[in-house]
N, C-alpha and C positions, 0 to 999 in steps of 0.2 A: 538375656532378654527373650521373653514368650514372641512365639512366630507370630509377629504382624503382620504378614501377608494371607495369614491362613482364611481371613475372611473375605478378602479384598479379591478381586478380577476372577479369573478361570484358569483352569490349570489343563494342559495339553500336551501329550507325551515328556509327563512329568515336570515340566516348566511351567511357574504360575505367571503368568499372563496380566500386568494391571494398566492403566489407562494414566492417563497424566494427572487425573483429578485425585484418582487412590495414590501417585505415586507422591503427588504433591503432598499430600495428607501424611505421605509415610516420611516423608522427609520432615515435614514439623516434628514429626515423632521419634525422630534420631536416627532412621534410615540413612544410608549413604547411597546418593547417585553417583555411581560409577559412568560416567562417559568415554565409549570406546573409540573414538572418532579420531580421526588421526588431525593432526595440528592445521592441516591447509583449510581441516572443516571447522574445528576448535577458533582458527583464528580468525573467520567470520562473525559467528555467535557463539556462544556460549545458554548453557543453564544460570539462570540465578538467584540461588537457593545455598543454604545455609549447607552442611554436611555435602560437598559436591567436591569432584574427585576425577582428574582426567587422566584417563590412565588408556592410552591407544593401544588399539589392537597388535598393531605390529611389534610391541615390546610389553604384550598383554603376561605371555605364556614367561617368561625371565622374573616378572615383576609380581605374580599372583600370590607368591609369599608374603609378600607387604600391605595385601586388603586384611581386613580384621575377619576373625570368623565364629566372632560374639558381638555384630550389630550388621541387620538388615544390609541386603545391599540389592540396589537397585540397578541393573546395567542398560545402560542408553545408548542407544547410538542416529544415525540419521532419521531410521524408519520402521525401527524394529527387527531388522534381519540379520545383521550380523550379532547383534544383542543375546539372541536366542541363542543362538551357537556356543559364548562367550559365557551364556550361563549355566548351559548342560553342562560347559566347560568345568568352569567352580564347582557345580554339585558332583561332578565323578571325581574331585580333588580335596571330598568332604565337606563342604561349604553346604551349610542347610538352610540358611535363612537367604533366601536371592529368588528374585523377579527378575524380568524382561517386561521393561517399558515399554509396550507396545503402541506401534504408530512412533515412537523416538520422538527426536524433539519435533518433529514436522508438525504432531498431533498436538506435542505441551503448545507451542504456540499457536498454534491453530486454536487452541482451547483459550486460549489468553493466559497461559501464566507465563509469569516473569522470564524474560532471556536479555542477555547482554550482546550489544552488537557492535561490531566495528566496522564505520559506515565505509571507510577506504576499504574494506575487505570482503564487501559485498559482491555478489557477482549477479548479470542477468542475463538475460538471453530464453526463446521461447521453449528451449529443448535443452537436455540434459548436453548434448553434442554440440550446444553453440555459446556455454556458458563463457563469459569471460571476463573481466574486472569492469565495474561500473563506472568506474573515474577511466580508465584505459585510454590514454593517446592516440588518437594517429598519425602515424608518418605519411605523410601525402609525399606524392612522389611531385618533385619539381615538374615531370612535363605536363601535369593535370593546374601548375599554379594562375 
């Protein structure tokens, strides 16, 4: 397959760089999004998109044999930062067709494309330090009843 990245985003200390709109595009086009996200973020939302592929950081470097490396591969993760890393990864492991989804899924949905969501799995809170399950119980202590 001819590099379908090579027109798409911007490319910066050798990582091409594309946006959710190019990444979406590339996925119609037989791209694989790779999500590296590990399962406590997976099991909130998800991508959803045809060619999509969760394969977590922390069992990334064991499991890199089993991506293909004769069709695109897109690597996603929350926000685009560990993504990047995860791609330099691939390309010093010969992998020549691979993006970093930039912005991750924060941006694809921000942008409006398709995600899958599991509303019990949701979490909220104003700060990244206060997050915690949306349906979440409390125990009230009996001498407050």
């Amino acid at each position: 397959m001819t590099d379908l990245f090579s027109d798409l985003g911007f490319a910066g200390n050798g990582i091409r760089h594309i946006s959710a709109r190019e990444a979406f595009y590339a996925v119609s086009k037989g791209a694989v999004l790779v999500d590296i996200r590990e399962e406590y973020h997976t099991s909130m939302k998800t991508f959803k998109v045809d060619n999509y592929l969760i394969l977590p950081q922390s069992i990334f470097e064991e499991n890199i044999i089993n991506l293909p490396k004769d069709r695109p591969l897109i690597i996603a993760d929350a926000s685009g930062i560990h993504s990047k890393a995860v791609a330099e990864k691939l390309l010093k492991n010969g992998y020549t067709l691979v993006a970093n989804l930039a912005g991750g899924i924060m941006d694809w949905e921000r942008d409006g494309f398709p995600v899958q969501k599991d509303p019990a799995r949701q979490l909220s809170g104003q700060c990244p330090c206060m997050l915690k399950p949306v349906n979440r119980t409390k125990k009230i202590d009996s001498q407050y009843e």
